[in-house]
C-alpha positions in Angstrom: 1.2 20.6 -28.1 3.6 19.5 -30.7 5.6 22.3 -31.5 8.0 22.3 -35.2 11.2 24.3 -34.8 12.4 26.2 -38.1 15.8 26.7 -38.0 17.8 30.0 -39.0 19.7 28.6 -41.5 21.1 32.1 -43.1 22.8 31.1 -46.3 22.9 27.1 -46.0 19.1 27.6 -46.7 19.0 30.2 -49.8 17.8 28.6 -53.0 21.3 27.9 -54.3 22.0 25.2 -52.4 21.1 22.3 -54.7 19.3 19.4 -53.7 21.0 16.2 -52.4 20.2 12.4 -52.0 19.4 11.0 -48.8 22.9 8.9 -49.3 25.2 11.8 -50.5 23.4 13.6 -46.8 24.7 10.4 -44.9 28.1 10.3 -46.9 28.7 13.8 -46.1 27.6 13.7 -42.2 30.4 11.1 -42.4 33.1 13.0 -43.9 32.6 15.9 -41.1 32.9 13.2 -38.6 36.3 12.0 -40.1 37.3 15.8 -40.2 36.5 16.8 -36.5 37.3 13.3 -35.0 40.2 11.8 -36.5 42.2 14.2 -39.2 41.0 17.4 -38.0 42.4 20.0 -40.5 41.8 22.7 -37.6 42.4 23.6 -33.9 39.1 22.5 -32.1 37.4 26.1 -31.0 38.3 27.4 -27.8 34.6 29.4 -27.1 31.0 29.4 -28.4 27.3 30.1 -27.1 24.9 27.5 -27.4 21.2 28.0 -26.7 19.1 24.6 -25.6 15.2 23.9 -25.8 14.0 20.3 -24.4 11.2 18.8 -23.1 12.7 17.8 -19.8 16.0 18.2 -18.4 17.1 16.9 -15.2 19.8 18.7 -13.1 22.3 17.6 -11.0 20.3 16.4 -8.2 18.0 14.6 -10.6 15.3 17.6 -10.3 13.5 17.6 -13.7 13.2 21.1 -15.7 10.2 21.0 -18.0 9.8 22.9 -21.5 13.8 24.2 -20.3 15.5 26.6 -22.0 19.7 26.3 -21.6 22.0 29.5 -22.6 25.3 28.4 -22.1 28.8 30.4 -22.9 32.4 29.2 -23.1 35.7 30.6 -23.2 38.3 27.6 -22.4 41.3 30.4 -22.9 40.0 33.4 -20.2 38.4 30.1 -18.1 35.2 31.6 -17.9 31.5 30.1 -18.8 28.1 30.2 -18.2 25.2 28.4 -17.8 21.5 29.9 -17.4 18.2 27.1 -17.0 15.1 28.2 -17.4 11.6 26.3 -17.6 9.1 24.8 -15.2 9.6 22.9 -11.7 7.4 21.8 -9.5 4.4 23.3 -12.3 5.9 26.6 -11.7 8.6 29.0 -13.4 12.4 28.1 -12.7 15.7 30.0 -13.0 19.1 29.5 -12.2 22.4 31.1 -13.6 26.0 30.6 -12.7 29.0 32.0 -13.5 32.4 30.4 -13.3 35.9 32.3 -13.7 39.3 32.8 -12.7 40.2 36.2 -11.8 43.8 37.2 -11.2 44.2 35.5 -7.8 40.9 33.9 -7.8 38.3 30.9 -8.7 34.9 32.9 -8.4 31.4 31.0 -9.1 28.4 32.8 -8.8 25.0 31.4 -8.8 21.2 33.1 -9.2 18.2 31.1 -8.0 14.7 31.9 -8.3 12.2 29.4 -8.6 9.7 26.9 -6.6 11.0 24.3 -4.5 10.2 21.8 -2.2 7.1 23.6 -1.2 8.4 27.0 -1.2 9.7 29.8 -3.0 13.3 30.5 -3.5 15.1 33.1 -4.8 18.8 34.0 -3.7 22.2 35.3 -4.8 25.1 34.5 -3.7 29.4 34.1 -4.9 31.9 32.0 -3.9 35.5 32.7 -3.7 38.9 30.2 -3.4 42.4 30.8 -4.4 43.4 30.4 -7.5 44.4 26.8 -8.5 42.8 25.7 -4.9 40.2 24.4 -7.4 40.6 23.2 -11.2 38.5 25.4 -13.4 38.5 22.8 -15.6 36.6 20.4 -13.2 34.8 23.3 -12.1 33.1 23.8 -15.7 33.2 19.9 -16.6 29.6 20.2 -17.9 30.0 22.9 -20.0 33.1 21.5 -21.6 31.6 18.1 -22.0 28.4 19.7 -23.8 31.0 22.1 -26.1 32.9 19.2 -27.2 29.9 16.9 -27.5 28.8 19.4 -30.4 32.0 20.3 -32.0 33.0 16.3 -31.9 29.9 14.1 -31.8 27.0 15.4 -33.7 27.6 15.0 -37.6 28.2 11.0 -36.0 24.5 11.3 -34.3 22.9 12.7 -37.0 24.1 10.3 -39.2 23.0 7.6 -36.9 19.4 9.4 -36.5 18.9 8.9 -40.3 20.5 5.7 -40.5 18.0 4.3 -38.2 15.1 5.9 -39.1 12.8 3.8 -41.2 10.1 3.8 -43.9 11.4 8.0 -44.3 7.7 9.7 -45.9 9.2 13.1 -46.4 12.9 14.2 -47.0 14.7 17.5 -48.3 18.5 17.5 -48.2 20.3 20.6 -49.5 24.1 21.1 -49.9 25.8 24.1 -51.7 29.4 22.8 -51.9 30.2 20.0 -50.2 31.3 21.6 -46.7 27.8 22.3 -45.3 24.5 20.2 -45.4 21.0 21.5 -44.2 18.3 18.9 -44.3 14.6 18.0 -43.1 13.5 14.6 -42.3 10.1 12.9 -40.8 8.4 10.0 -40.6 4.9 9.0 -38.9 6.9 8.7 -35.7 10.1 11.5 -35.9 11.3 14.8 -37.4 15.0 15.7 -37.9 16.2 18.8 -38.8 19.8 19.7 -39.1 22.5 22.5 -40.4 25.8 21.7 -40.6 28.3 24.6 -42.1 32.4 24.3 -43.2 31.9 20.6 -41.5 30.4 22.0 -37.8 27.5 21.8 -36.8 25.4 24.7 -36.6 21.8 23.9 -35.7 19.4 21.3 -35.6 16.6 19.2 -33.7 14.6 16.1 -33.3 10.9 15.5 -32.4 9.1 12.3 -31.2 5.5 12.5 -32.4 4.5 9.6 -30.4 5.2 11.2 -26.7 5.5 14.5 -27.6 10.0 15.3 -26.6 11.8 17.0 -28.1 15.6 18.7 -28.4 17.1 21.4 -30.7 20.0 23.4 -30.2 21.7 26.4 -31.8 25.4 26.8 -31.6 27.6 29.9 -32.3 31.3 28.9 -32.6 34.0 30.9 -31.3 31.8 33.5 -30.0 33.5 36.3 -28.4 30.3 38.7 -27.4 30.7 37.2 -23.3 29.8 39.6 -20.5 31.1 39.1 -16.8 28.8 39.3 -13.5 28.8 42.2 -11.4 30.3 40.8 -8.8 28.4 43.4 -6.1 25.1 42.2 -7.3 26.5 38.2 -5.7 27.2 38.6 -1.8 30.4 36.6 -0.9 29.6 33.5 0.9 32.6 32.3 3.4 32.5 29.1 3.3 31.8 26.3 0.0 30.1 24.3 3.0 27.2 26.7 2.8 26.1 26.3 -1.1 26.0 22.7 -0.3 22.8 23.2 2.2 21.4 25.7 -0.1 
């Protein structure tokens, strides 16, 4: 079933915010590119929360997650972050969270399954433990990193190459209230943007494919400090790294 996503656009979407051509939209999508990419007027953020929903996503050993949900926290200063993946494998409900940190002496990664898989259920708990600077948090949260600066530093540029390719537009709305944010709507017979950009970051947004049915949107809090740390005697220490490779 198709399914529309409205977005929460709080102010961006009150009726003051006049009403923009489709080319001052593209001209301002440009602009916030300039200003996050190349004469960035501010320090990148060093947190946010971003919450995911796609029609497939595949994980790192190229197991496909249907109708997936992704929560995923940040903070690049107290080297923490989170991911949780939620949705359908193997035609039955999926979840798996992980924590990563650095604790005083410590790199500590904790991980939650509990889901169907090859054939049977599985559902386990478990933390690993190495000295600190044994292994580069960095490395260690790669993923989220990659998907926190692929939103700060990428989107207004693939938004603005979603429009710019899409062809024979039937229905349009672009809004603007002062030349710092843009909120818009977009479709034709075979696609659907939406998007919410605020003080030139993105905020919000999503595309649909009418033909097949996929889909992406996303929701991003920047800078988001509400982040809550495992309990670390809910995860039973694991000895070895060797052993959540088999798992």
């Amino acid at each position: 079933m198709f399914l529309f996503f409205f977005l929460e656009l709080s102010a961006c979407s009150s009726t003051s915010s006049a009403l923009v051509s489709r080319d001052t939209a593209l001209s301002l999508l440009k602009r916030f590119d300039l200003e996050i990419n190349y004469t960035p007027s501010r320090l990148p953020p060093t947190r946010y929360a971003l919450q995911e929903k796609l029609s497939a996503y595949q994980e790192d050993d190229s197991t496909t997650i249907l109708e997936a949900q992704i929560d995923r926290e940040l903070d690049r200063v107290n080297h923490y972050s989170y991911a949780k993946i939620q949705g359908l494998k193997e035609n039955h409900p999926y979840v798996h969270e992980s924590w990563t940190y650095i604790s005083t002496d410590k790199n500590i990664t904790c991980h939650y399954w509990n889901g169907f898989q090859d054939g049977v259920w599985k559902k386990e708990r478990y933390r690993l433990e190495v000295k600190k600077d044994e292994e580069d948090w960095e490395k260690t949260a790669a993923e989220e990193i990659h998907e926190m600066n692929r939103l700060y530093g990428q989107m207004a540029q693939t938004f603005y190459q979603y429009l710019t390719d899409m062809e024979e537009e039937k229905r349009g709305d672009y809004r603007s209230d002062n030349g710092m944010s843009l909120t818009f709507v977009t479709e034709n017979d075979t696609v659907r943007y939406e998007g919410n950009f605020r003080d030139n970051l993105y905020q919000s947004g999503g595309l649909w494919n009418k033909k097949d049915g996929t889909y992406y949107q996303s929701s991003v809090s920047w800078n988001h400090c509400d982040i809550s740390m495992p309990n670390l005697d809910f995860f039973p220490l694991r000895e070895t790294q060797n052993a959540s490779q088999s798992a």
